[in-house]
C-alpha positions as CSV (number, residue, x, y, z in Angstrom):
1,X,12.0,-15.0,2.2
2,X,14.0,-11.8,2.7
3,X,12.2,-9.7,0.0
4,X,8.6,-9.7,-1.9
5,X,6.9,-7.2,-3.9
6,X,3.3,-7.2,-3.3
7,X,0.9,-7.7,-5.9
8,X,-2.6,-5.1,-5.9
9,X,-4.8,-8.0,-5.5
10,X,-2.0,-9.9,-2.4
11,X,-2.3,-6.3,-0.1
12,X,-6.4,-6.2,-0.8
13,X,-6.2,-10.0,0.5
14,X,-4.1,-9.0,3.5
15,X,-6.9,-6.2,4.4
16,X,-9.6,-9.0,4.6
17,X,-7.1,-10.8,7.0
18,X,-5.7,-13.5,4.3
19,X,-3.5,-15.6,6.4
20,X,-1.2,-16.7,3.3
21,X,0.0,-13.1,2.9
22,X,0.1,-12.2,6.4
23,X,2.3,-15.3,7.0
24,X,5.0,-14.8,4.1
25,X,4.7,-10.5,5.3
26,X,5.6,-11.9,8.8
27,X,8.7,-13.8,7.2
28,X,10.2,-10.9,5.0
29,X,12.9,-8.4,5.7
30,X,12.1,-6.2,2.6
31,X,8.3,-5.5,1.4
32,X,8.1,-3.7,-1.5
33,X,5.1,-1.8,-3.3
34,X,5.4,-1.1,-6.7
35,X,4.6,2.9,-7.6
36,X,2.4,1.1,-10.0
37,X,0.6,-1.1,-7.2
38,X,-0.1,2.0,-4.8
39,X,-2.1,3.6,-7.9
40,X,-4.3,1.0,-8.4
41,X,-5.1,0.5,-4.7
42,X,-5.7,4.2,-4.5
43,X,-7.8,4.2,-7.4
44,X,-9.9,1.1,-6.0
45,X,-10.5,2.8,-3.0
46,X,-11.6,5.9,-4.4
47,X,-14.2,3.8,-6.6
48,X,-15.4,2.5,-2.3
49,X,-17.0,3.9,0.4
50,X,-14.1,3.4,2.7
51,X,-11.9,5.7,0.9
52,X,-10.5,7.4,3.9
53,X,-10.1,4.4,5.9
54,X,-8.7,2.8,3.4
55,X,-6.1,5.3,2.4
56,X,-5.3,6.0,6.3
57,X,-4.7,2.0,6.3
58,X,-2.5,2.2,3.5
59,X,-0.3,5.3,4.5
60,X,0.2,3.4,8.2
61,X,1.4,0.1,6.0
62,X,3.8,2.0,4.2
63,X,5.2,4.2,7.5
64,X,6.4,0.5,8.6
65,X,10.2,0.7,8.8
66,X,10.3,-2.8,6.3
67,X,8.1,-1.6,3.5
68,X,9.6,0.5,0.3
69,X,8.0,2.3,-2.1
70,X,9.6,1.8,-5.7
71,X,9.5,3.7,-8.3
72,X,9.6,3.4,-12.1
73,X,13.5,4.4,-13.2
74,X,15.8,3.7,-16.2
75,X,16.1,0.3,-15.0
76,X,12.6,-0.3,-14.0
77,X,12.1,0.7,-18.0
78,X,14.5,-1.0,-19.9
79,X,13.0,-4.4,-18.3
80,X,9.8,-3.6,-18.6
81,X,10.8,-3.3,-22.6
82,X,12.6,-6.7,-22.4
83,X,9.3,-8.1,-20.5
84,X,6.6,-6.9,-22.6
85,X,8.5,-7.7,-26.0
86,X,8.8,-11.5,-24.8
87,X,5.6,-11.8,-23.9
88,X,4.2,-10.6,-27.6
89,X,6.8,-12.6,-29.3
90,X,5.0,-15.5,-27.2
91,X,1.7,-14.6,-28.1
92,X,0.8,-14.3,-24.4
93,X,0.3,-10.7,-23.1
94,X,-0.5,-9.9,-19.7
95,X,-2.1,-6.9,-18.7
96,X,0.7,-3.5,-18.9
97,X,0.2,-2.7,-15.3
98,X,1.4,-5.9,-14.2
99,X,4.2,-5.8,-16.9
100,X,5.2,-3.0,-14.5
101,X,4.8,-4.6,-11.4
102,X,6.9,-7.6,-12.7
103,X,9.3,-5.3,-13.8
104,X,10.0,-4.3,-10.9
105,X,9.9,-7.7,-9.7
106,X,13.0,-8.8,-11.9
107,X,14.9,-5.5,-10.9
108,X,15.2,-6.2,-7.4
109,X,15.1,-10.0,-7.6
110,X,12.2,-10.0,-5.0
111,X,9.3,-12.9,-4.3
112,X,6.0,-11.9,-6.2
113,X,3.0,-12.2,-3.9
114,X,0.1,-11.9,-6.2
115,X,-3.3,-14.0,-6.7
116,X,-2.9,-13.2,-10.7
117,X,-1.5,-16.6,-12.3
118,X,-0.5,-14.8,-15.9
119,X,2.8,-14.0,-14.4
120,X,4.2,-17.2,-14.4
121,X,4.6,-16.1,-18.1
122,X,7.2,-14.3,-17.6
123,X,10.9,-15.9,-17.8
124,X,13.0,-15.3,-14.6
125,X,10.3,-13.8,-12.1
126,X,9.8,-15.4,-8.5
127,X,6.4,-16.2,-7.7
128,X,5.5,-17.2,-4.1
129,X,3.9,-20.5,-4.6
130,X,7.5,-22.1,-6.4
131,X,9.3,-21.4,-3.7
């Protein structure tokens, strides 16, 4: 695997030493984090006790010379659109946050490493358990 985008609930796994994740982490070229994916970890750790910690943690992750941050552009947007309209003309919408996250998924063709099964519902993303 050259390049995954983790999933919020794939980096809190990797804190409380998931092997799984650390293994495919250890395999990749590229790690990504979603803009969208760094909110919602900062915002879970300011809900703990460990905010510190865990925001020092986080900051030292994303210093590693392999790990990009992306943000939400035009692109990022327009599939997002694409994304979220499929999945209401299926009847099966995920949550919008992850709409994101998958969006940024499909824009840079990366593996999705992510505990959250509703994203096999959307058409063309990588997830890390079919490869």
């Amino acid at each position: 695997m050259k390049r995954v985008l983790l999933d919020t609930n794939a980096y809190s796994a990797l804190l409380k030493g998931d092997q799984k994740v650390f293994d495919v982490l250890a395999k990749a070229g590229r790690i990504y984090i979603s803009s969208v994916v760094l909110g919602e970890l900062l915002a879970g750790f300011r809900g703990g006790s460990r905010f510190v910690e865990n925001k020092r943690r986080l900051e030292q992750f994303m210093e590693r010379q392999q790990v990009e941050l992306l943000v939400v552009g035009f692109e990022t947007a327009d599939i997002y659109g694409a994304v979220k309209q499929q999945l209401k003309q299926a009847g099966k919408p995920i949550p919008l946050n992850d709409i994101w996250i998958a969006s940024h998924a499909l824009e840079t063709g990366a593996v999705l490493i992510s505990y959250d099964n509703h994203f096999q519902r959307v058409a063309g993303i990588r997830l890390w358990d079919e490869i």
